[in-house]
C-alpha positions in Angstrom: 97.0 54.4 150.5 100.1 55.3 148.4 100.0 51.6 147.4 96.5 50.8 146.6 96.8 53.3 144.0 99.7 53.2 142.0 98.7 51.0 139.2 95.0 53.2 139.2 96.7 56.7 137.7 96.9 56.6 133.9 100.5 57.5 134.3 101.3 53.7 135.6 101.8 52.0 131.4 105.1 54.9 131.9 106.3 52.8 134.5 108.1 50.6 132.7 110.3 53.0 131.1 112.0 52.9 134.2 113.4 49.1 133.8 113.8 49.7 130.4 116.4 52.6 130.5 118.0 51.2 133.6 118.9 48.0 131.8 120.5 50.0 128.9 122.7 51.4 131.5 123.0 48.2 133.2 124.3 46.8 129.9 126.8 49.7 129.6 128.3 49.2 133.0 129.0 45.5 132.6 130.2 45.6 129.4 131.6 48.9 128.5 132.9 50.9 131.6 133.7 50.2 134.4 133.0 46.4 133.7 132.7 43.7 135.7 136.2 42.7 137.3 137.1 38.9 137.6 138.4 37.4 140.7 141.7 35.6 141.2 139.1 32.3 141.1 138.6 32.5 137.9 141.5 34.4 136.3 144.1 33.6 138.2 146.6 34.9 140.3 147.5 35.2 144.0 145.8 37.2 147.2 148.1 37.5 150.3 145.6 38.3 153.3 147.8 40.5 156.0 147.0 41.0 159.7 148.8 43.2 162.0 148.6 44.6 164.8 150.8 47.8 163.3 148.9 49.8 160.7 150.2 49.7 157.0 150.0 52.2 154.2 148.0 50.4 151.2 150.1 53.5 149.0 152.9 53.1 150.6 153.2 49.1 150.7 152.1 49.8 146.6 155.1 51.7 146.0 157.1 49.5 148.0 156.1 46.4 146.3 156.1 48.0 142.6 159.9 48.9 143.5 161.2 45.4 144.4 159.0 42.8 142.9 158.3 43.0 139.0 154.0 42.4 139.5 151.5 42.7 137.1 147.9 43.9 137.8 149.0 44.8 141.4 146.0 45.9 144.0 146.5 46.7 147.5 143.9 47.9 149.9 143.4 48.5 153.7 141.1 46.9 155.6 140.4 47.9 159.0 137.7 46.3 161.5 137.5 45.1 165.1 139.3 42.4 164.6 142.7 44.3 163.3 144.2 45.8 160.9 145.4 45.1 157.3 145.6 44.8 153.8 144.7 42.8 150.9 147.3 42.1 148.3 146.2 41.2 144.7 148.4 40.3 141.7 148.2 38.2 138.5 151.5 37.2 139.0 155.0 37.7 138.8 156.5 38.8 134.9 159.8 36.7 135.1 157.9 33.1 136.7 155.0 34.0 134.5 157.3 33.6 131.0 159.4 30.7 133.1 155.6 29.3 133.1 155.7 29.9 129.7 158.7 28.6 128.2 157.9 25.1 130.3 154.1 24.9 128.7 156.3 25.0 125.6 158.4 22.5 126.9 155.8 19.9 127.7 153.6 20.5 124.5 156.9 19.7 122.6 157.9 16.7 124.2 156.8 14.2 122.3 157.5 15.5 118.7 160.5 17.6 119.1 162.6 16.8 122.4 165.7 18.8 120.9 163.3 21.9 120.8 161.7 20.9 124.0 165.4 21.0 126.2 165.4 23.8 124.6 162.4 25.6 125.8 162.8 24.0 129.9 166.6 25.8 129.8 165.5 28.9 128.7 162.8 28.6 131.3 165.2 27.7 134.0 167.5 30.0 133.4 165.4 33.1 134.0 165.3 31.5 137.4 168.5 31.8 138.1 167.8 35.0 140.7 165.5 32.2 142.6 167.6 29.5 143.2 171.1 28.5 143.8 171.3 25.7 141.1 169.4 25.4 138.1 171.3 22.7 135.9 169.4 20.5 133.9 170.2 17.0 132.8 170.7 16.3 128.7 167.6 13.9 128.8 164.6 15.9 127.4 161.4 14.1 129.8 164.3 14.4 132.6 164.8 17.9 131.9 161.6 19.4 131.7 160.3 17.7 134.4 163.0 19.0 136.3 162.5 22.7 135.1 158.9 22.1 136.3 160.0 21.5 139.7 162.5 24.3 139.7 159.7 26.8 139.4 157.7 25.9 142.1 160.5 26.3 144.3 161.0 29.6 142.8 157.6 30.4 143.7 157.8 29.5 147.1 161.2 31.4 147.5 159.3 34.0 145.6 156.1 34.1 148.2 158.7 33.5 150.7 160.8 37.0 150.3 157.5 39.2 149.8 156.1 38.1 153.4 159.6 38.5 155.2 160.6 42.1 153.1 157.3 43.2 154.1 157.5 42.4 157.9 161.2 44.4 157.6 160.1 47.2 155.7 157.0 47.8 157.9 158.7 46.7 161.1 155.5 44.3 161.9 157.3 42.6 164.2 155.7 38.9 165.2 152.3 40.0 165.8 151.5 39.9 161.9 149.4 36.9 160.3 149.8 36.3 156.5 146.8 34.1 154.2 147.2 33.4 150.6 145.5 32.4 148.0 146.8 31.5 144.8 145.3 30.1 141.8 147.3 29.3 138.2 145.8 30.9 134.8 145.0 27.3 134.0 143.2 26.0 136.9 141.0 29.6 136.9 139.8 29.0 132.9 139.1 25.8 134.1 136.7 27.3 137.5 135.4 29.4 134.8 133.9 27.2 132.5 132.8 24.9 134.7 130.8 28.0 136.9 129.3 28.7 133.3 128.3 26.0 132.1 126.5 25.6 135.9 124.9 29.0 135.7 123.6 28.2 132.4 122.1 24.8 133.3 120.5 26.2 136.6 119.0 29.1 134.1 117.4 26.7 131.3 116.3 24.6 134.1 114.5 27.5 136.2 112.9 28.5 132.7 111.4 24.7 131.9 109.8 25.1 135.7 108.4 28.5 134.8 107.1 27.8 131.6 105.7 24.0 133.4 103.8 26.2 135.9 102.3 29.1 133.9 102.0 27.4 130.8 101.4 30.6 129.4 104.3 32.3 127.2 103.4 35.8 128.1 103.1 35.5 131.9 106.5 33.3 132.1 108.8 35.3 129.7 107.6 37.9 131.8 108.9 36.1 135.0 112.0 35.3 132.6 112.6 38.8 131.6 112.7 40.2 135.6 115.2 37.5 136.8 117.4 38.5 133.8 116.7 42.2 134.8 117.9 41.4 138.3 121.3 39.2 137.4 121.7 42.1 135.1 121.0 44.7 137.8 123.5 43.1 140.7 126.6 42.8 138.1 126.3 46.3 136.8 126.1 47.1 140.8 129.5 44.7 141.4 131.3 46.6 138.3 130.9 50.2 139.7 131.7 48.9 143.3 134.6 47.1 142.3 133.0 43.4 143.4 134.8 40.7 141.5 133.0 37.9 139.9 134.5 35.0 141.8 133.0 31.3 143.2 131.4 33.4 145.8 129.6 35.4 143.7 128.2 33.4 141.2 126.4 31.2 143.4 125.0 34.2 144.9 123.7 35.4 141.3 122.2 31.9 141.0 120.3 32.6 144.1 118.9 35.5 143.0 116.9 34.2 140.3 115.3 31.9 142.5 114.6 34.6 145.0 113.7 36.8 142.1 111.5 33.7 140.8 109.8 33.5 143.9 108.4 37.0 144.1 107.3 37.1 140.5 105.4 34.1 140.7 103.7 35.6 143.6 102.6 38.5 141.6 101.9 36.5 138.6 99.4 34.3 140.9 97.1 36.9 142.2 96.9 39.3 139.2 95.8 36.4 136.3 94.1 33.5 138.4 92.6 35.6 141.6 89.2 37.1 141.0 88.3 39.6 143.5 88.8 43.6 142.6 90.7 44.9 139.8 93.8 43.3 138.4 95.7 47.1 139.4 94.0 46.3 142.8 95.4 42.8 142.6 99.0 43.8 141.8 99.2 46.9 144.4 98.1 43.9 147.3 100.8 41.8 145.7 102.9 45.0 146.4 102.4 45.1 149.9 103.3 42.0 150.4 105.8 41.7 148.2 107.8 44.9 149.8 107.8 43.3 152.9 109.0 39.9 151.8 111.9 42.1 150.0 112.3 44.4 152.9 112.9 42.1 155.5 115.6 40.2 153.3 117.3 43.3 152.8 117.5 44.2 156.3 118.9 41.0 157.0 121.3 41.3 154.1 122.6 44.7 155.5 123.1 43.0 159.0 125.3 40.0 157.0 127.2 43.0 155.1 128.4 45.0 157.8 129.4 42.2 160.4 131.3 40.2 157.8 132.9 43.4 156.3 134.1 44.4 159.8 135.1 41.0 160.9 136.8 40.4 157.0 134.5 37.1 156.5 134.9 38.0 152.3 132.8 34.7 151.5 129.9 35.6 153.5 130.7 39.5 152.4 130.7 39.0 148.4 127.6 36.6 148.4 125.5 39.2 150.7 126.2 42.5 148.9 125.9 40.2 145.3 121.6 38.5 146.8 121.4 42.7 147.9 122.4 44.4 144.8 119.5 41.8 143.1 117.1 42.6 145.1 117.4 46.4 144.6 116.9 45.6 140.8 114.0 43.0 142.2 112.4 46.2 143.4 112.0 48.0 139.9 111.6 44.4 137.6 109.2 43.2 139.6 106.9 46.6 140.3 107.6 48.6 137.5 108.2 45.7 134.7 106.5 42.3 135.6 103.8 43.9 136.9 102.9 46.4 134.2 103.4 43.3 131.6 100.7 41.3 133.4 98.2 44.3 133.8 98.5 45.0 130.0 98.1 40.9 129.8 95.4 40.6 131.9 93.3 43.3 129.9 94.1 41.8 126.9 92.5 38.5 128.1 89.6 40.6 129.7 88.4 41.8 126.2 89.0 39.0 124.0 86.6 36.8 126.6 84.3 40.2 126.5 84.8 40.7 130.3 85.7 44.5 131.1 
């Protein structure tokens, strides 16, 4: 009864005040504070995954790791599930290889014109390393030299990987039952995922608007349908900043899903408000309603079920693309009801009185 009502009280063109403020602080959360954060896929850096069957302190393995290893942007945090024990390690990298990395990018760039300033950059480079490895002399050749430099620091960053993973199994006293994961992606490679993630968000976007605008063929109706998927992409990443969700290969495909998921509902709306005939357009759109809370309701629960067994069993793919489709369909909720809707009752009066139908 609630439902075949809500778009008869007067009070229902106030609706969409709701989106409308929510969005402003939807814009403030993923561009202001806290912001979206950006996983290791696209900016780089390393993940060590840590299984034990003896409980370790996330604080106490920060300290520890602060103390002997010279990180930058360090995260640690515990997870803990039927399936163990552990913690997540995240760091953009290591100060001393990241200026090795440095000096031999400077190195290679200046091969070709200047191979005096080139030898010059690799043994700089190399000889921060000197902590790493046991030799790191370089031949007088410049191509020789850097090439060599370059192969000196991935050794150093094996050593490097190696001595966290076995200080941490002495300091803790983990013993064998421990299992260690890691992910690691270069500053380089992650610009690289980046742009290539955008430029495939943005093409799936303009090409989900040319099929909108193809089936309405109306500019009102499908800007509308426009204007709630943007809502709900909006929606989930201001959700991801304030829970601390990165925006990683997992979760952009998940965003991409949303707007067809958002799509889908919208169009459903759209369809039996403008080209349906039977009641009022506000009965129309409170049927669509019913319907429409179900379709989202039972996707939800499903969503929650995904959540909580791939959080507790540490499945972080299935995890990040779940709580990413869930956060969107909350925001679905108030685009679709409170926005979409309200934009095609005001639209469908419009088109009432011009044609002198009221």
């Amino acid at each position: 009864m609630v439902l075949e009502n809500f778009y008869e009280s007067k009070r229902h063109k106030f609706y969409i005040t709701i989106p409308i403020v929510l969005f402003i602080a939807f814009m403030f959360a993923i561009f202001v504070w806290p912001t979206v954060p950006a996983g290791i896929d696209l900016e780089g850096g390393t993940m060590i995954v840590i299984r034990s069957e003896t409980p370790i302190d996330a604080d106490e393995l920060t300290q520890f790791l602060s103390e002997n290893f010279d990180l930058i942007d360090l995260k640690v945090s515990s997870v803990t599930g039927p399936s163990g024990t552990g913690v997540n390690i995240q760091f953009a990298g290591n100060q001393k290889l990241l200026l090795v990395q440095s000096h031999i990018d400077s190195a290679k760039s200046l091969l070709a014109s200047n191979p005096d300033a080139a030898l010059q950059e690799a043994q700089a480079g190399v000889t921060i390393l000197s902590p790493f490895l046991v030799t790191t002399v370089l031949p007088s050749d410049p191509a020789e030299a850097v090439g060599l430099a370059d192969f000196y620091l991935i050794e150093a960053y094996r050593k490097f990987n190696q001595e966290i993973q076995s200080l941490i199994v002495q300091n803790f006293n983990l013993g064998t039952g421990v299992a260690f994961q890691k992910k690691e992606v270069s500053p380089t490679l992650g610009a690289v995922f980046w742009q290539t993630a955008f430029n495939v968000a943005i093409m799936g976007g303009f090409l989900i608007v040319i099929v909108i605008f193809i089936f309405f063929r109306k500019i009102i109706p499908s800007l509308a349908v426009i204007a709630a998927a943007i809502f709900d992409v909006a929606g989930a990443l201001a959700l991801m900043a304030v829970f601390g969700i990165p925006l990683s290969l997992s979760s952009i495909p998940a965003l991409l899903m949303l707007i067809g998921y958002s799509v889908d509902t919208d169009i459903m709306l759209t369809t039996r408000v403008l080209q349906r005939k039977e009641g009022t357009p506000e009965k129309r759109a409170a049927k669509s309603m019913s319907t429409g809370l179900t379709m989202t309701g039972t996707t939800m629960a499903a969503l929650v079920s995904m959540i909580i067994i791939a959080y507790m069993n540490q499945i972080y793919i299935i995890f990040e693309i779940a709580i990413v489709i869930f956060f969107g369909l909350l925001a679905d909720l108030v685009s679709t009801w409170l926005m979409n809707a309200e934009i095609l009752l005001w639209y469908s009066k419009r088109k009432n009185k011009k044609s002198g139908v009221f």
